[in-house]
C-alpha positions as CSV (number, residue, x, y, z in Angstrom):
1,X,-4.3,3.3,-0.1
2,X,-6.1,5.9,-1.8
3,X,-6.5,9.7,-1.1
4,X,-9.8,9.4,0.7
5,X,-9.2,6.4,2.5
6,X,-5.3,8.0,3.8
7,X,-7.8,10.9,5.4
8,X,-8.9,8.3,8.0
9,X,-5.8,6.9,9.1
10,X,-4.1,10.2,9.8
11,X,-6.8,11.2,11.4
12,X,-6.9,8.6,13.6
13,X,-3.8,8.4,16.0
14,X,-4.8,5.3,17.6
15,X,-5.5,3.6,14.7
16,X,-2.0,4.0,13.8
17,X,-0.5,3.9,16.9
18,X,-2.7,0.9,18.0
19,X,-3.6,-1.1,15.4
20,X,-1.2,-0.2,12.1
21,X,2.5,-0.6,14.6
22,X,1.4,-3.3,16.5
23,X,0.8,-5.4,13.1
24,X,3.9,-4.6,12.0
25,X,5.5,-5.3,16.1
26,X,4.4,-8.8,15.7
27,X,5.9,-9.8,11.9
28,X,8.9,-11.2,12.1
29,X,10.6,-8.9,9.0
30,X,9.3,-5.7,9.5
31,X,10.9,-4.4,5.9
32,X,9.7,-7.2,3.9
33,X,5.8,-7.0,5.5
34,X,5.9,-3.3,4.8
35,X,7.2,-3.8,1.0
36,X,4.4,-6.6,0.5
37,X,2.0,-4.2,1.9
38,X,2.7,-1.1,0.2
39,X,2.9,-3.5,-3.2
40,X,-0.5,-4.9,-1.9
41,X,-2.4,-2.4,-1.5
42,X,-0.9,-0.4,-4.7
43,X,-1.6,-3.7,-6.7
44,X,-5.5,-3.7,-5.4
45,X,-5.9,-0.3,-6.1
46,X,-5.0,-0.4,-9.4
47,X,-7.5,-3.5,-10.0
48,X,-10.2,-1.2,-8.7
49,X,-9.5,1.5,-10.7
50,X,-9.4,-0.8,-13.7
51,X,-5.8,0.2,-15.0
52,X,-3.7,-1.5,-17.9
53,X,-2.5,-4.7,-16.9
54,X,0.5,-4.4,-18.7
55,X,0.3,-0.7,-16.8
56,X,-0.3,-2.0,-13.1
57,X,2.3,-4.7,-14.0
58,X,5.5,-2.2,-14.9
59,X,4.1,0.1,-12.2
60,X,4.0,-3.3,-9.7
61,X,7.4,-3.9,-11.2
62,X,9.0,-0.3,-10.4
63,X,7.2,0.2,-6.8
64,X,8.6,-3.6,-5.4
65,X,12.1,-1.7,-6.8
66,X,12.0,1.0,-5.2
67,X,10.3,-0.4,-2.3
68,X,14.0,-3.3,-1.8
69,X,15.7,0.3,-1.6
70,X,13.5,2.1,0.6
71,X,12.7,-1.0,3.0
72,X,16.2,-1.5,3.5
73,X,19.1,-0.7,6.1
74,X,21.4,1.2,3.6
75,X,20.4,4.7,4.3
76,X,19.7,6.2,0.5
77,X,20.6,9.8,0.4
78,X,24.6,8.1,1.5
79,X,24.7,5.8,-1.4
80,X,26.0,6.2,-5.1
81,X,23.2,8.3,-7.2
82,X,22.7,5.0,-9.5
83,X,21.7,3.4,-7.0
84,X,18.6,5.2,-6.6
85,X,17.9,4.4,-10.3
86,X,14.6,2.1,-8.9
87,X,13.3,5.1,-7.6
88,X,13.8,7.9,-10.4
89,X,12.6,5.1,-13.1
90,X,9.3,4.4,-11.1
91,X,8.9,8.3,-10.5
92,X,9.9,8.5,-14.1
93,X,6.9,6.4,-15.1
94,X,4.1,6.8,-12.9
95,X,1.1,8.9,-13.7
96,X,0.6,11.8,-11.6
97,X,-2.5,11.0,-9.9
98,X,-0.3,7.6,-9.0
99,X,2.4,9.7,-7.5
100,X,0.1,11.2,-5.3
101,X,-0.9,8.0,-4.0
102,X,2.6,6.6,-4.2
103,X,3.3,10.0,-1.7
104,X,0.6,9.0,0.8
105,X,1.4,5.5,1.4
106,X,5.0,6.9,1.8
107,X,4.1,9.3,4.6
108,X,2.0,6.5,6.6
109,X,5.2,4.2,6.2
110,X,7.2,6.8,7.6
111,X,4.4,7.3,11.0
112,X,4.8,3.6,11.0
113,X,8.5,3.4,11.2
114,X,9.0,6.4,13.3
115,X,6.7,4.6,15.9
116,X,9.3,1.9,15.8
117,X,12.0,4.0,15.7
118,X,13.3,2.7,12.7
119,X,15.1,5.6,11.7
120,X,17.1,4.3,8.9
121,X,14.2,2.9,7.1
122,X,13.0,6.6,8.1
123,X,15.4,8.5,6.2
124,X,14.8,6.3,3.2
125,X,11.6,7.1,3.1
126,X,11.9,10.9,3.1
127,X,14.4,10.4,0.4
128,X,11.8,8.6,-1.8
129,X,9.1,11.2,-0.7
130,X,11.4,14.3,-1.9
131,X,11.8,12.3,-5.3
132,X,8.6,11.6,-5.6
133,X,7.3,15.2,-4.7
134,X,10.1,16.3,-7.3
135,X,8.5,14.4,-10.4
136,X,4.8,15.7,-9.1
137,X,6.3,19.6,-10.0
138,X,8.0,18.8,-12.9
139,X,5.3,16.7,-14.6
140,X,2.9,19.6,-13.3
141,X,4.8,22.5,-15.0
């Protein structure tokens, strides 16, 4: 999901109240449907945008990484810091403009999974989020 197209989803309560949850209510594993999607749409994004294949395939490589962690039961900020190794090397290695985009389709995850009250998968997220927002101020400095 890209910066403009985000606008329109947080914009639109029902959209992600109605339509977004209830497509994720009717799969049968919620973590692994929101991992493939989030890899999905990152993946078709980058084909649009024309990127490196050997670019959009490390990146592909690092985001289903982090998303296992994320997308998962174990609550991060609990665990051992090399376990969250996935998510500094994709952070690590992402272009900015990427982390931005990375960001956003964190934040709609987290609507998603708040809606569900899926709060473990919740806290995850943030975790990733704060990560991610880290690397945007360092690599902005």
């Amino acid at each position: 999901m890209t910066i403009p197209e985000s606008k329109q989803f947080f914009e639109d309560k029902g959209y992600l109240v109605g339509d977004a949850v209830q497509m994720y209510r009717t799969e049968d594993d919620k973590l692994l449907f929101a991992r493939m999607r989030f890899l999905h749409l990152f993946f078709e994004s980058g084909i649009k945008k024309n990127y490196d294949e050997q670019y959009l395939e490390k990146l592909c490589l690092y985001l289903d990484s982090m998303c296992s962690l994320v997308f998962n039961y174990n609550v991060l900020f609990t665990a051992e810091p090399a376990t969250h190794t996935p998510i500094n090397q994709l952070v690590f290695f992402a272009l900015p403009k990427d982390l931005h985009e990375i960001l956003l389709n964190l934040r709609f995850q987290e609507l998603i999974f708040a809606e569900l009250e899926e709060y473990e998968i919740c806290a995850n997220i943030s975790f990733a989020q704060q990560c991610v927002l880290n690397e945007i101020a360092r690599k902005s400095e």
